[in-house]
N, C-alpha and C positions, 0 to 999 in steps of 0.2 A: 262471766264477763270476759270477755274477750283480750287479748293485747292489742293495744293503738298504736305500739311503740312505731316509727318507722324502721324498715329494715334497707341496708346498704346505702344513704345518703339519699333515699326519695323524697325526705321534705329538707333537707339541709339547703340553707340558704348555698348560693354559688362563692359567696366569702367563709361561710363553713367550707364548703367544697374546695377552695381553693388552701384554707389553713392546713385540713387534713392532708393533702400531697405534698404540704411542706412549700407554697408559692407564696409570692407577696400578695398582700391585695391588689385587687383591680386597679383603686387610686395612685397605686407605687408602679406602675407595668407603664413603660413607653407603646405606643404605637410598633407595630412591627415596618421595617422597611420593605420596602418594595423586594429586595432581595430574599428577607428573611422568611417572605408571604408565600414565595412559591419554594416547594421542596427541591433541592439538589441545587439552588442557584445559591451565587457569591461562591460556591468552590470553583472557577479561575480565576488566576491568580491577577492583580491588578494591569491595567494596561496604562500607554502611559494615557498619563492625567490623572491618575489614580482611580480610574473608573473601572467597574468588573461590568461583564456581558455575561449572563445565564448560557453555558451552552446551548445552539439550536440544535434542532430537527431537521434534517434536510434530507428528504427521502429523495429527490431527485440524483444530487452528489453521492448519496449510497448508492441507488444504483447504475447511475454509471460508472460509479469505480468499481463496484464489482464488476461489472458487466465487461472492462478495460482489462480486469486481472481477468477473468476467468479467458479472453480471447487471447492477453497474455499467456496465461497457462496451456492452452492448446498449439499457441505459436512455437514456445521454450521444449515443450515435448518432442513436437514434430521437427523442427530445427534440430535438438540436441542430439535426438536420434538419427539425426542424417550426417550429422558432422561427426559420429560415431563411425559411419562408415565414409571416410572421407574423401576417398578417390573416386568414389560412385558418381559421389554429391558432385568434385571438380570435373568428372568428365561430364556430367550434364549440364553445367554451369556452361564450361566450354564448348559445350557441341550448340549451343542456346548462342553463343558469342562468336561462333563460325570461327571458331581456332581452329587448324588442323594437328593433327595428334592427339593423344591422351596425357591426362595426368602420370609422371610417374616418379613423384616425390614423396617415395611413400613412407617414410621415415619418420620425416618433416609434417606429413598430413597426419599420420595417427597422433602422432606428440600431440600439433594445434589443434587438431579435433579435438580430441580429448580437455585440451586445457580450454577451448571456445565453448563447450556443450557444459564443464565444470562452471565457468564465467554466467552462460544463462541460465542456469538452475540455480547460482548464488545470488544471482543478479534480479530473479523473480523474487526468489523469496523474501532480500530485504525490501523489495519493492510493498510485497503484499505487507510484510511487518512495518513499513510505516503508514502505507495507508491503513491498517488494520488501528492505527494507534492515530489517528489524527481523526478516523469515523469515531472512536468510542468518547475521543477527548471533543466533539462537537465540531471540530472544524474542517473549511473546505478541503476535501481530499481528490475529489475528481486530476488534478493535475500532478498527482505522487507517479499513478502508472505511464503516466506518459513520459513524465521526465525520467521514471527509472528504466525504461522500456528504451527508451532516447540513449543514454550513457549504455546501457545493458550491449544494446547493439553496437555501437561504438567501438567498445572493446572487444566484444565475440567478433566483428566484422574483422579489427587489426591482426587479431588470433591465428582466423581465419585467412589474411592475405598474406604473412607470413610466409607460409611452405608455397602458396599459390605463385608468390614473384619470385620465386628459387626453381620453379619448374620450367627445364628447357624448351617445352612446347612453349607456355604463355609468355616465353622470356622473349622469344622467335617471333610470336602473333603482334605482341606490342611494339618490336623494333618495327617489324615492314610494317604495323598501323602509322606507327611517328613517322619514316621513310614518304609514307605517300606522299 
């Protein structure tokens, strides 16, 4: 004769099933909430009215914010490395703005190059680290590279004009501009 016994819970009622893992009965269990039903939702944090929102999905806001940093990051590069060499960069600036002479503040130009090209390489990166942390935490990021991209330029640009309004050509170009 054979064994009938069942092996691993196949005939066990689902209230045996549920005694043996240690759970209430069925009759004792609420409903689950609409939060609890889908996995990963109610982890943020309440907003007001006390209401929580399931982070979304938004493939299109990923990627344009990629697509924002990555044309940032091509920008920060090619920028950085020209305000590296930074009298090159003002005499084409100036030969472009019909200044007569050359840059020759070169003291002043390596310093703010240097501290401009430092400004957009710090100025990308915390860019990308908050959109990087506003895509994972579900919310809209598309407008992180632009406003950090916005300020970034801001200050490389003041960096930037610094040694530029101390150079005797452009000092001379802008007097006879205002003059006319």
């Amino acid at each position: 004769m054979t064994d009938q016994r069942p092996q691993y819970g196949e005939i066990a009622t689902i209230e045996e099933q549920r005694r043996a893992a240690g759970l209430p009965p069925l009759g004792e269990v609420a409903p689950p909430t609409p939060a609890e039903a889908v996995p990963g939702a109610g982890t943020e944090a309440p907003r007001a009215g006390g209401r929580t929102d399931a982070p979304r999905r938004r493939p299109v806001d990923r990627l344009v914010t990629i697509a924002l940093l990555a044309y940032g990051l091509v920008n920060v590069a090619v920028t950085a490395v020209s305000y590296l060499d930074f009298p090159t960069a003002m005499n084409q600036m100036m030969d472009a703005l019909g200044v007569d002479g050359e840059f020759t503040n070169y003291a002043q130009g390596k310093l703010w190059g240097t501290i401009a090209s430092i400004v957009l390489i710090v100025g990308w990166s915390l860019t990308a680290m908050f959109s990087v942390r506003r895509l994972r935490s579900g919310k809209v990021a598309w407008w992180v590279p632009l406003a950090g991209g916005a300020v970034t330029l801001l200050v490389a640009s003041v960096c930037a004009a610094i040694p530029l309004m101390n150079d005797p050509a452009f000092i001379d170009f802008v007097a006879k501009t205002a003059g006319q």
